[in-house]
C-alpha positions as CSV (number, residue, x, y, z in Angstrom):
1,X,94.5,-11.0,36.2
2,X,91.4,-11.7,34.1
3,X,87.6,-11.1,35.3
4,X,87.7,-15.0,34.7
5,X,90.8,-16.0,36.6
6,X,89.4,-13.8,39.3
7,X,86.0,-15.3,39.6
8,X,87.6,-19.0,39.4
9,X,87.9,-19.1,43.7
10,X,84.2,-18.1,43.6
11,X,83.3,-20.8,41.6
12,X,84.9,-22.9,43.8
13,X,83.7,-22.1,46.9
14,X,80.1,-21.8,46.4
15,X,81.0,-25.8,44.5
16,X,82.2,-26.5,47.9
17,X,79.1,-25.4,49.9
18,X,76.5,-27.0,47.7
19,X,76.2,-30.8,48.9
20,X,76.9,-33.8,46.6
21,X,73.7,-35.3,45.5
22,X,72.6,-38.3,47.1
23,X,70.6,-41.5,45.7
24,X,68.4,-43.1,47.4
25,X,69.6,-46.3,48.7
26,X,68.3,-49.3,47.7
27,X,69.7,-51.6,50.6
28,X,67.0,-48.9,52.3
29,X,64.1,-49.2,50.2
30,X,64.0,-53.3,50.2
31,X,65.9,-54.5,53.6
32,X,67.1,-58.1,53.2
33,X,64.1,-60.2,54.3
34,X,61.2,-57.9,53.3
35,X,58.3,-58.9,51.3
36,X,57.0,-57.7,47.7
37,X,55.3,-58.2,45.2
38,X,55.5,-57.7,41.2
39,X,53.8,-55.2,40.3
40,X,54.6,-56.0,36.8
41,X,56.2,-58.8,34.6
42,X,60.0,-59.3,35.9
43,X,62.6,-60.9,34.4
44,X,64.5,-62.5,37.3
45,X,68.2,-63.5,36.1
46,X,71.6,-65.3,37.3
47,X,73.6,-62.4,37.5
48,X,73.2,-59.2,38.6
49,X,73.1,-56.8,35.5
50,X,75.2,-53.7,35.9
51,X,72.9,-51.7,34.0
52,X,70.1,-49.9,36.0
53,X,67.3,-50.6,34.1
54,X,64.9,-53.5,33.7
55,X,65.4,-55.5,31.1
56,X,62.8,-55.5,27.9
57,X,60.7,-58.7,28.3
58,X,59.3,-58.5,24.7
59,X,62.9,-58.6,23.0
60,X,64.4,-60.8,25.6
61,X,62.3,-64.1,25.7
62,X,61.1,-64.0,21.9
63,X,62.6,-67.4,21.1
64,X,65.2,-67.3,23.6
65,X,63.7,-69.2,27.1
66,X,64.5,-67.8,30.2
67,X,62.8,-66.8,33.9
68,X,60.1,-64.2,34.0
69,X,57.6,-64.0,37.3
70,X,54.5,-62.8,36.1
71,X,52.6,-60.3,38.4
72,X,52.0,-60.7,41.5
73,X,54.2,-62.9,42.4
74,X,55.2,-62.6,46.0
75,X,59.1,-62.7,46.7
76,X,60.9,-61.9,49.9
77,X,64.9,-60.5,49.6
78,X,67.7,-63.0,50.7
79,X,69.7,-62.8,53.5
80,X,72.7,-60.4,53.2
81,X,75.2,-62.7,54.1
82,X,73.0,-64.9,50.8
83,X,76.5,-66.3,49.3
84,X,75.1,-66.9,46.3
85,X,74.6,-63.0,46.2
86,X,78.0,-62.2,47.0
87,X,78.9,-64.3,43.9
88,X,77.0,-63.4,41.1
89,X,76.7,-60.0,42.2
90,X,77.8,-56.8,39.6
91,X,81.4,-55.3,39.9
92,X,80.2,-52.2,38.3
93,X,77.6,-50.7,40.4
94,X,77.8,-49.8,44.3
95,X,75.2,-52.9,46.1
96,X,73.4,-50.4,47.8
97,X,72.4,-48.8,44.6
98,X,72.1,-50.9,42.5
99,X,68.0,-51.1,41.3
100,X,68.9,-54.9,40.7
101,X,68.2,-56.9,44.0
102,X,68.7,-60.7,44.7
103,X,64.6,-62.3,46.2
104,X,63.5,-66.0,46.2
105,X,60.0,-66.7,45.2
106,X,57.5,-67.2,47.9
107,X,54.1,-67.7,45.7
108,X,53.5,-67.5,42.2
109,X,50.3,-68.2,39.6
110,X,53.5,-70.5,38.3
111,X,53.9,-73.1,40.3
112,X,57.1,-74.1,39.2
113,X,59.0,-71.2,40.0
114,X,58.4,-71.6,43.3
115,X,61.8,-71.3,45.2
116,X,63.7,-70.1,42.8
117,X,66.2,-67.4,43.7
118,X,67.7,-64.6,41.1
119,X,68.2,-60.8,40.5
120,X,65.1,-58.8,39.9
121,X,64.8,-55.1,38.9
122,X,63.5,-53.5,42.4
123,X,61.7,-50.5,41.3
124,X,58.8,-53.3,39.6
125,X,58.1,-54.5,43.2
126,X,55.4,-53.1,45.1
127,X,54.2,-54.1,49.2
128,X,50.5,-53.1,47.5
129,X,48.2,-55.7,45.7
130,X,49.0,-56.5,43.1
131,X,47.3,-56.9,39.8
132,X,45.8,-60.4,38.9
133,X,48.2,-61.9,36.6
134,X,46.9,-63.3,33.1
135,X,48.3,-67.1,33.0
136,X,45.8,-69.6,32.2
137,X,46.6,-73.1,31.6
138,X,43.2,-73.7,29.2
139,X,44.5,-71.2,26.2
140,X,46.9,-73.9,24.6
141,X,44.6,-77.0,23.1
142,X,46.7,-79.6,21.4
143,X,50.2,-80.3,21.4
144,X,52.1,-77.5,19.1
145,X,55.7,-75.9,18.3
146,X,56.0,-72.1,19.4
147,X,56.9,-70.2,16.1
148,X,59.6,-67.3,16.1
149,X,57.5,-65.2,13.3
150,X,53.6,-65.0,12.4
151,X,53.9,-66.5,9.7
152,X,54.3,-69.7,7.8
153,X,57.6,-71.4,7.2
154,X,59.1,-69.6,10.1
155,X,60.9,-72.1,12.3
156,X,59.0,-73.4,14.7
157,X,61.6,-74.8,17.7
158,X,59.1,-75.0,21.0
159,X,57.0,-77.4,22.0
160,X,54.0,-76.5,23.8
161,X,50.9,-78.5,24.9
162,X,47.6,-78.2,26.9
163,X,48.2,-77.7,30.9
164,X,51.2,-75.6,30.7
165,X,50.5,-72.4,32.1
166,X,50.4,-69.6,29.6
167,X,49.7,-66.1,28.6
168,X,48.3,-64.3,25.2
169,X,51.1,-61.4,25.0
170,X,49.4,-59.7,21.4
171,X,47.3,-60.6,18.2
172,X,49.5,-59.8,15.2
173,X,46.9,-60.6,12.7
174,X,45.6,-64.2,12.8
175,X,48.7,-64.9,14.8
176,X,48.9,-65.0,18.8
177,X,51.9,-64.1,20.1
178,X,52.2,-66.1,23.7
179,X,54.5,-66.5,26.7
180,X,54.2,-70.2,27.8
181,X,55.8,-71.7,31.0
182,X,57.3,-74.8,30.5
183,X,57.7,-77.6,33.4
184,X,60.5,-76.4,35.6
185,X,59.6,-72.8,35.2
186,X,61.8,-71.8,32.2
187,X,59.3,-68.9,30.1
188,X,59.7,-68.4,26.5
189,X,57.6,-65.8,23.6
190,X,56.8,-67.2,20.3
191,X,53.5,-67.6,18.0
192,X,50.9,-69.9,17.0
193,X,47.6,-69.8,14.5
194,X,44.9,-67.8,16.8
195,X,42.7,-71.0,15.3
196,X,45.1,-73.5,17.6
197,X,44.0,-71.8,20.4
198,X,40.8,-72.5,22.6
199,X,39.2,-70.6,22.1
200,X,40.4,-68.2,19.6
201,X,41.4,-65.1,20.8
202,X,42.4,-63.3,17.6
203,X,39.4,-64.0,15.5
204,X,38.4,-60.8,14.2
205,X,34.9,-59.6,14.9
206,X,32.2,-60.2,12.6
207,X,31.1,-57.3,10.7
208,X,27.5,-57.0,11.0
C-alpha cells in the first residue's frame, strides 16, 4: 500500500470531526415583522434575485426606471405566510439565507413609495439612524428631458419638472447626473445642463 493510500482514512476522519460551516441565518437576523432602516440607497425589486449581492444602483437606473428607497427609509419585513413572498421568491437560494428579504415601506423622504412592498438586499438595512437622505424637490427648475449622456445630441427620453423629488448623484463636467422620482415612485438616473438646475450645482469655482 502507498504512504498515500494509507493516509487516505486519516484524511477522512479528521474531515469527519471538523463541523460543516454554518451561515448565519438571515430569517435570524431580520424576523418577519421587524423594523429597519436603509442605511444606504436600496434597490427594492419584484423578484427575489438569486444572486447575493446588492444590485449596482449607478448601472441599473441609468436610463432604465425602476424602485430605489433612498436612505433612511423605514421598512418593516412581511408576514411569513406574505403570499406574494412565496411567489416571487428565488428557486436557487435556501429563504433563510438568502441576503434578499421581502419589507413594505413604512416612511420615506418619497412619499410616493409609501406602501410599496418588494425584495431588498438585507445587509443595507440598519435598526440605527440612519443618515439624512439627499432628495430635494427645489433642484429641478423648469420642465426638462433627463439625458442618457453629458453631452449634446444624446437622446433625451425623461421628462422631469419642478416638485418632483430629486437627487444630484455626480457633476461630470457642466453636466449633472441626477436620480429623479417620478409620481408613483418609479426612480430613474440621467443628465441635464448644471445651468438648468437652481441653483447650479456644477458651476466650477471661480479662480481668484
Amino acid at each position: 500500500m502507498s504512504k498515500l493510500a494509507a493516509l487516505l482514512p486519516v484524511v477522512a476522519l479528521l474531515l469527519a470531526a471538523c463541523p460543516a460551516p454554518t451561515r448565519p441565518s438571515v430569517d435570524l437576523t431580520w424576523p418577519h415583522g421587524v423594523q429597519a432602516a436603509a442605511a444606504q440607497e436600496l434597490a427594492i425589486v419584484e423578484q427575489q434575485p438569486g444572486e447575493q449581492a446588492p444590485l449596482d444602483v449607478r448601472a441599473a437606473f441609468l436610463g432604465k426606471p425602476g424602485y430605489l428607497l433612498p436612505a433612511g427609509t423605514r421598512v418593516v419585513r412581511t408576514p411569513a405566510d406574505d403570499p406574494d413572498a412565496s411567489r416571487t421568491q428565488s428557486s436557487t437560494v435556501d429563504p433563510a439565507y438568502n441576503a434578499w428579504i421581502r419589507v413594505r415601506v413604512l416612511e420615506s423622504p418619497v412619499q410616493d413609495l409609501v406602501g410599496r412592498a418588494g425584495w431588498v438586499y438585507a445587509p443595507g438595512l440598519t435598526t440605527q439612524p440612519a443618515p439624512a437622505p439627499a432628495v430635494t424637490t427645489q433642484l429641478i427648475a423648469r420642465p426638462d428631458r433627463l439625458c442618457d449622456a453629458p453631452r449634446q445630441g444624446a437622446a433625451c427620453a425623461f421628462d422631469v419638472g419642478p416638485g418632483m423629488p430629486a437627487q444630484l448623484v455626480a457633476c461630470e463636467g457642466a453636466w449633472a447626473r441626477l436620480g429623479v422620482w417620478a409620481p408613483g415612485g418609479a426612480y430613474v438616473e440621467g443628465f441635464l445642463p448644471g445651468e438648468h438646475l437652481s441653483p447650479d450645482p456644477c458651476q466650477a469655482t471661480p479662480t481668484p
